[in-house]
C-alpha positions in Angstrom: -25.7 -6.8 25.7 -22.5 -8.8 26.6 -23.3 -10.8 22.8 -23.9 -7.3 21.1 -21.0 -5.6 22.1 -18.3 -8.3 21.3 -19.9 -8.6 17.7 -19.1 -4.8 17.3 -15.4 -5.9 18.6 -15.2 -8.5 16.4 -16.7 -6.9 13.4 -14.0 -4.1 14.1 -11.2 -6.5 14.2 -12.3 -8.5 10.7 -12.7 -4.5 9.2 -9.2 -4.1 11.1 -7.9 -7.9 9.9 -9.0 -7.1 6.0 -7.7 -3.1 6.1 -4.0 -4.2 6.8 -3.6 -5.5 3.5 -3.8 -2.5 1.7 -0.4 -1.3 3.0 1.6 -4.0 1.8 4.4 -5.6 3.8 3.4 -3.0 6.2 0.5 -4.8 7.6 1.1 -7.7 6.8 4.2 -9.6 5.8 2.3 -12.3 3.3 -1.2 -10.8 1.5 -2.9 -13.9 3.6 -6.7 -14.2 2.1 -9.3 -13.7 5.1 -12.7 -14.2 4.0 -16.3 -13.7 5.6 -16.4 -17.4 6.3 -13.7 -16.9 9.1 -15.4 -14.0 10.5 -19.0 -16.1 10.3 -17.5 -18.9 12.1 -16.2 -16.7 14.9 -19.2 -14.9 15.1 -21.4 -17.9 16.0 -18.4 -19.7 18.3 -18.4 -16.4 20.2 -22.5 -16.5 20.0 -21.8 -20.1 21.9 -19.3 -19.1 24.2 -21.3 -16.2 25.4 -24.7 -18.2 25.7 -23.1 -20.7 27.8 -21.4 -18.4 30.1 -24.5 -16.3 30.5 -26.9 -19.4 30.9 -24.5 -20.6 33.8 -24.1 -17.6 35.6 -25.9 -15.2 34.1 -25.4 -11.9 32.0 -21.7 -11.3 33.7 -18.5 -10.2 31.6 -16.3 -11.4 34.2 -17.5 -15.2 33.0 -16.8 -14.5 29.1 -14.0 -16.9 28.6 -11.4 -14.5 26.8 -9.3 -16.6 26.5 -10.8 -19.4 24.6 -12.1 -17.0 22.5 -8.8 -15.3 21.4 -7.5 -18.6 20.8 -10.5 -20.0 18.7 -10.4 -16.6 16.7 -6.6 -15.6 16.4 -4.9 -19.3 16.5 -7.4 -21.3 14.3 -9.9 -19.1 12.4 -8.2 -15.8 11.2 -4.3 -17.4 12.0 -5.2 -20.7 10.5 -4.5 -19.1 7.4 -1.1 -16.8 8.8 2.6 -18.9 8.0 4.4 -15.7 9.2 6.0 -15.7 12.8 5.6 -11.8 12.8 2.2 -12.0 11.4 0.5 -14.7 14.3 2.5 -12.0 16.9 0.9 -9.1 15.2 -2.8 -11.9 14.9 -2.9 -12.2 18.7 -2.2 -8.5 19.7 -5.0 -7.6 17.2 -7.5 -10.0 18.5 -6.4 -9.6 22.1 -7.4 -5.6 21.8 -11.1 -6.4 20.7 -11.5 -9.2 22.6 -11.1 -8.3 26.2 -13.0 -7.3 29.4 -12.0 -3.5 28.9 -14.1 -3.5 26.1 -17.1 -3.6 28.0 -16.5 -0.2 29.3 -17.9 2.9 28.5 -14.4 5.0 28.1 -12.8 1.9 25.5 -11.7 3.0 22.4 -11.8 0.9 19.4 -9.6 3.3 18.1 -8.6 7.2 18.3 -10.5 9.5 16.6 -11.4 13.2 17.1 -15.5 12.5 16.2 -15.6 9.8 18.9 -16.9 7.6 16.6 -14.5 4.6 17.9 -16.5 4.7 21.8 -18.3 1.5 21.7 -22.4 2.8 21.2 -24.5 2.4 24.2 -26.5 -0.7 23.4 -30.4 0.1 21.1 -32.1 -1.4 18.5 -31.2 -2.2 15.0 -31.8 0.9 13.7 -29.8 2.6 16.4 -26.8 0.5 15.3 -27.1 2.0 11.7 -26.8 5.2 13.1 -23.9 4.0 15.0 -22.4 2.5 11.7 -22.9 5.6 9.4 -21.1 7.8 11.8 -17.9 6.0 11.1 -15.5 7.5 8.5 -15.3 6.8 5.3 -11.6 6.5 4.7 -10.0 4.6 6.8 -6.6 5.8 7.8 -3.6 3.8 9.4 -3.8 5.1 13.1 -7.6 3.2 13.0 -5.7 -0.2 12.2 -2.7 0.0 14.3 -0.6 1.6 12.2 1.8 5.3 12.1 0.5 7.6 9.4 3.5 7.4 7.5 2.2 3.9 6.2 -0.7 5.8 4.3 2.6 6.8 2.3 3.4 3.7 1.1 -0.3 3.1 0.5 -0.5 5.4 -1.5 2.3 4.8 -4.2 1.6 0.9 -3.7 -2.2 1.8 -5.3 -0.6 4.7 -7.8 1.5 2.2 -9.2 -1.6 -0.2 -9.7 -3.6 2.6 -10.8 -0.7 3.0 -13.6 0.2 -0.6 -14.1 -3.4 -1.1 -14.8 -3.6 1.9 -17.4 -0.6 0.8 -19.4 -2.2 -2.8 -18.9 -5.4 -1.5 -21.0 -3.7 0.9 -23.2 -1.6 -2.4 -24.8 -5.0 -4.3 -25.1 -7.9 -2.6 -26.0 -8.5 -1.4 -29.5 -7.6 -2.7 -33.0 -3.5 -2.3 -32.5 -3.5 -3.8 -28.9 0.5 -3.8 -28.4 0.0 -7.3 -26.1 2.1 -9.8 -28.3 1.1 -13.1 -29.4 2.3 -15.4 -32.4 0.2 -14.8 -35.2 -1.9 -11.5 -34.4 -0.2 -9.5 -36.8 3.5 -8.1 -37.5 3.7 -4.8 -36.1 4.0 -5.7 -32.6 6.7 -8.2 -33.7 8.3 -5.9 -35.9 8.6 -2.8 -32.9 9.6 -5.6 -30.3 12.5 -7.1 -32.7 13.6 -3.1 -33.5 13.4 -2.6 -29.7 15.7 -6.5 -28.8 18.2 -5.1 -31.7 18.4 -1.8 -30.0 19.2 -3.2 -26.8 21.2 -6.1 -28.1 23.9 -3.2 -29.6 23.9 -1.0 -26.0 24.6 -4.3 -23.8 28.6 -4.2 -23.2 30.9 -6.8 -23.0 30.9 -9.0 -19.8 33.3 -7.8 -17.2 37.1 -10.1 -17.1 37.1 -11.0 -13.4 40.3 -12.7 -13.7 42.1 -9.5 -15.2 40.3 -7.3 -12.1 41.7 -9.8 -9.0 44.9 -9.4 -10.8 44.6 -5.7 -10.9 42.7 -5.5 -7.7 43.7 -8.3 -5.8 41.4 -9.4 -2.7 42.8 -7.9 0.4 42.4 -7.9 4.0 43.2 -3.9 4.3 41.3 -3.3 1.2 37.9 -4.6 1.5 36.7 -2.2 -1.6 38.7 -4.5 -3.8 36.1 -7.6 -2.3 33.4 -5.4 -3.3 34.6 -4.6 -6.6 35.2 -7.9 -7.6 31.7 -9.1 -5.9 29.6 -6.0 -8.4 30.9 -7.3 -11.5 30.2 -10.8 -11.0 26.8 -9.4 -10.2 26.5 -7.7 -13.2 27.9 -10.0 -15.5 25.2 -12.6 -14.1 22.5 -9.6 -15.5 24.1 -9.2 -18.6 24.2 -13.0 -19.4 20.5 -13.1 -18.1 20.1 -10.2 -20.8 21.0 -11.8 -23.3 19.6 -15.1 -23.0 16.0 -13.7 -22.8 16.6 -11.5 -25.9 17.7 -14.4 -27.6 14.4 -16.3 -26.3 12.4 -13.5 -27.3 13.6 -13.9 -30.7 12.9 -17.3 -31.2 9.8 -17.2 -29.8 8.7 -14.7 -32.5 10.0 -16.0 -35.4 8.2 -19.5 -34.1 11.5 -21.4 -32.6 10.3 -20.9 -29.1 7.2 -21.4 -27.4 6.1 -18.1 -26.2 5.4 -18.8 -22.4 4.1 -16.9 -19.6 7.7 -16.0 -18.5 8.4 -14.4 -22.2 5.2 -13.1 -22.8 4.9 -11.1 -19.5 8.9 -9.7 -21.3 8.2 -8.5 -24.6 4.8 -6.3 -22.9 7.3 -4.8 -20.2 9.7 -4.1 -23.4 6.7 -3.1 -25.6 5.9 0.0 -22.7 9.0 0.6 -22.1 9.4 -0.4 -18.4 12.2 -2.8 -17.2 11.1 -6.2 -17.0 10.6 -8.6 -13.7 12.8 -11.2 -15.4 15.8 -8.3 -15.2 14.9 -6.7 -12.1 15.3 -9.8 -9.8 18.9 -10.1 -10.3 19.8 -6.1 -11.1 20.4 -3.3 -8.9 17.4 -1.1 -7.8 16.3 1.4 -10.5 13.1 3.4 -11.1 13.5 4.3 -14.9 12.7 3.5 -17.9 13.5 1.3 -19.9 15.6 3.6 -22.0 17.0 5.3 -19.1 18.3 1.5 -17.7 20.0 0.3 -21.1 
């Protein structure tokens, strides 16, 4: 019963583990890549722990060694893989709520829900567990993995903008005039990408004279918005320059100057739908529009 009832723990906190990722930064601060070999290899080190305890003592959960087994489970197998600080806190809180004496009792909650289906089933046969298995929701929300229901939020437009980047993703290469750019495969997506460069290429101003501005606005103690004028168009000359170098790559690479690499490639698609490429939005200031809207 003991061996039974921490495999439904740890089966919730692997569900619990994997869950987490689909809210981002929210669950966890690096997308860390948990697989069912770390949740095997707990399973049979708890199977070992447990048989041990039980063949010593006998069938007792005070003799489980908790311990030991959040250690094995949330500092080697699952946190092996975790680099963040935050992350091995958030590791060991996780493992030490499935993996404690309280979850051997009968008012535990795996976690809070109006059905009841997190209670911990009273302990049957296989087929009783099944039952047991398809009671549980199908969606899982963020309260059931430790988080506040605003995260589902931010779940939600993280998988809206994959659902969208995917789309555009397929629109540019499927069909016979796939807009996805590569030397060679024809001269209309050249041709709209070099209209599009010379279009941007006229809008782009002039860099900013930083010299001219400190003379204007010179750095003071009892002016600090003079500091931060000065420090936004150094900024934003360091985007412009940026702006122009990669159009001028672009252009090389398409009249077969350049190599087209990954970098420039991944460019001309995010100028080809219109959206505002990585390479710009590293260095720029946040902005959700278009391309169009952002020149």
């Amino acid at each position: 019963v003991l061996w039974r009832q921490l495999l439904w723990g740890l089966c919730f906190f692997h569900a619990t583990v994997l869950e987490r990722r689909r809210y981002g930064p929210l669950g966890w601060s690096v997308p860390y890549a948990f697989s069912e070999n770390d949740f095997r290899i707990s399973a049979r080190q708890l199977h070992m722990f447990v048989d041990n305890a039980c063949r010593l003592v006998g069938e007792d959960e005070s003799v489980v060694p908790y311990a030991a087994l959040q250690y094995c489970i949330g500092e080697c197998n699952y946190g092996g893989r975790v680099t963040d600080g935050h992350d091995r806190r958030t590791m060991a809180t996780l493992v030490s709520k499935f993996m404690r004496p309280e979850l051997h009792q009968q008012a535990f909650r795996l976690f809070e829900d109006e059905s009841g289906a997190g209670k911990l089933p009273i302990d049957g046969n296989y087929n009783h567990y099944l039952t047991c298995i398809n009671r549980l929701p199908l969606v899982c929300k963020a309260p059931m993995v430790g988080l506040h229901e605003n995260a589902e939020i931010t779940c939600a437009l993280h998988e809206t903008e994959n659902l969208f980047a995917g789309l555009l993703g397929m629109s540019r290469s499927s069909g016979g005039e796939g807009r996805s750019l590569t030397i060679g495969a024809g001269g209309s997506s050249q041709a709209q990408l070099l209209e599009i460069v010379h279009d941007i290429e006229a809008k782009i101003p002039k860099d900013y004279d930083v010299d001219a501005a400190l003379l204007k606005y010179p750095v003071l103690y009892t002016n600090s918005l003079n500091n931060f004028l000065i420090q936004e168009m150094v900024r934003f000359n360091r985007l412009l320059k940026t702006i122009r170098t990669s159009i001028q790559d672009i252009q090389k690479a398409v009249t077969g100057l350049l190599l087209m690499s990954k970098v420039l490639d991944d460019f001309s698609n995010s100028l080809l739908l219109g959206t505002i490429p990585k390479l710009w939005s590293a260095i720029s200031y946040p902005s959700n529009k278009p391309l169009g809207g952002y020149v």
